[in-house]
C-alpha positions, 0 to 999 in steps of 0.5 A: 716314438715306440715302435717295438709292438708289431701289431701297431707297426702293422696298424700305423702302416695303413696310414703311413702307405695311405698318407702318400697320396693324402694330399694328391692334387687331380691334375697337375702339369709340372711332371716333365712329360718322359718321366710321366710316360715311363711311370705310366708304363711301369704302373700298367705293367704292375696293374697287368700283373695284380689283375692276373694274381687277382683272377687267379686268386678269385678276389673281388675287386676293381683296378681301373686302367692306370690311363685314367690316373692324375700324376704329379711329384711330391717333392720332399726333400729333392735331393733324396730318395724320399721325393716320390712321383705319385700316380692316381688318388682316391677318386681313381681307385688304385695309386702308385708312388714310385722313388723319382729317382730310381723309379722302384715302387715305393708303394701302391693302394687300393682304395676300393678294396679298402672302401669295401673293408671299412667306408662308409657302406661296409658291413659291420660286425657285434664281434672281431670277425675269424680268419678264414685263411691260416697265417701261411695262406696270408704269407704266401698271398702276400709273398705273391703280391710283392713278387708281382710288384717288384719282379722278386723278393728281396733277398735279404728280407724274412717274414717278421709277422702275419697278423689277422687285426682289426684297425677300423671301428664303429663303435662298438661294432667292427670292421671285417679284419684284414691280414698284416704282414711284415717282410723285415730287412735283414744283413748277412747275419739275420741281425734285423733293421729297425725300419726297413721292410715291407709292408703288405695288407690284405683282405681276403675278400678284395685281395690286395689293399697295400703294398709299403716298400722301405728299404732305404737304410744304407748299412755296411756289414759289420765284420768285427765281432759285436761287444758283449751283451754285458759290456752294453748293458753296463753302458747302457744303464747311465744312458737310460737313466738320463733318458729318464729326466730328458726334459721333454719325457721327464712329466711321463717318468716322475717318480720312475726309475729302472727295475734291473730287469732288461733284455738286449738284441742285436739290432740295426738303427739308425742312431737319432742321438735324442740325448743332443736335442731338445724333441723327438721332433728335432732328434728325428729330423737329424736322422739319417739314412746310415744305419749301425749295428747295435745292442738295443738294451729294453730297460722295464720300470718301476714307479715308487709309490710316494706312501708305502715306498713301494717299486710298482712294476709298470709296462713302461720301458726306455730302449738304449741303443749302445754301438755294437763295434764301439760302444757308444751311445747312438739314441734310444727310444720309450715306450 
């Protein structure tokens, strides 16, 4: 369930913005007709405004007319802002999710200049290849990318990280690097959300690949002053050590236990309570979309080596989420 290490967030969100259109069917016929001409004037707006950025940014790609995109609605949950209307596809080259509710951009990708970065006919290299752009070349190009598909950028989000990775390989050649960057959702008080952001990639040779938007966590600032960090940290401990022997992580921690060393953070969740159910499936299922301001507590391990009874440090660590107003439990995660 970790999802603390930047680089894989940055890594996983091509999946996460690519796994919209995974299963688009090439026409279908139950998108009311209103709502199907709403989302095709919305999209050629945002194409209109990607092929100016590109232009003036000298990047080689393509982004076909969104006239010639499939549409239909992926229903997920009807009832929340998940159920997405879905423009275009991988034979289309460019698609586009929007929230059928509201009709904000939930996301937008370019296949072909994905296509160019890693298919199947894309150069490979004996070596990571070197970033031409600096880190405030990236953040600015992507700044601009989001301003061109959202009109302005949040307000209440900052830059989280700007990483040069490289997701794709041949092995053992690689793929040219794409740019990652992170715009992450914050409250009044800078205190960052766990999930909420945006996610942009680019290439700096194809320009825009994609675009994730998620902000969907409905927070109430918090007024009161948060419990101590210490105060947390001391709820936190017992939490930790039945995350421990929670039946369904029990087999990854034998023989582990906490080292005493910990770091705290004031960070906004969304509880998932994981103590209560019986899989991370389950404990994810029950979330929703009500975010709290909490002490996340990152507990390091040990592991006892059963002959010298020696505590050999790990990389392992259990995450405790304790209330920042009234320190109760509200779930956790591994790593």
């Amino acid at each position: 369930m970790d999802r603390r290490n930047n680089a894989l967030v940055l890594q996983s969100a091509l999946v996460i913005v690519v796994g919209s259109f995974s299963a688009f069917a090439l026409a279908t016929d139950d998108v009311p007709q209103h709502v199907r001409e709403k989302a095709f004037v919305q999209a050629d707006q945002l194409r209109e405004r990607l092929v100016v950025l590109t232009r003036k940014e000298g990047f080689e790609t393509i982004l076909k007319p969104v006239s010639q995109l499939p549409v239909r609605i992926d229903d997920g949950d009807s009832a929340s802002e998940s159920r997405l209307l879905l423009l275009g596809n991988e034979a289309s080259e460019i698609a586009f999710a929007f929230s059928a509710q509201s009709s904000h951009l939930r996301s937008f990708f370019n296949w072909y200049a994905a296509h160019q970065c890693s298919g199947k006919d894309a150069p490979l290299y004996d070596e990571p290849t070197k970033p031409k752009w600096s880190k405030k070349d990236a953040e600015r190009i992507a700044q601009e990318c989001v301003t061109a598909l959202l009109d302005v950028i949040p307000p209440n989000v900052v830059v989280g990280s700007v990483e040069y990775l490289h997701p794709f390989r041949e092995m053992p050649k690689y793929y040219i690097g794409q740019w990652y960057i992170q715009l992450t959702r914050v409250d009044g008080k800078g205190h960052p959300f766990d999930e909420d952001g945006i996610t942009v990639i680019l290439s700096e040779k194809h320009g825009l690949i994609a675009v994730g938007v998620h902000m969907d966590s409905e927070y109430a600032e918090v007024s009161t002053e948060p419990i101590s960090e210490k105060r947390a940290v001391s709820i936190s401990e017992g939490f930790a050590r039945k995350m421990l022997v929670w039946k369904p992580e029990k087999s990854y921690y034998l023989d582990h236990e906490l080292s005493g060393e910990h770091h705290a953070r004031l960070f906004i969740v969304k509880p998932n309570y994981i103590l209560k159910y019986e899989s991370i499936a389950d404990a994810v299922a029950a979330q929703t979309r009500v975010a709290r301001l909490a002490w996340e507590v990152r507990h390091t391990l040990v592991r006892h080596d059963a002959k010298s009874r020696e505590a050999i440090p790990t990389n392992r660590e259990v995450f405790v989420w304790i209330d920042a107003t009234t320190g109760d439990y509200l779930g956790g995660d591994f790593k």
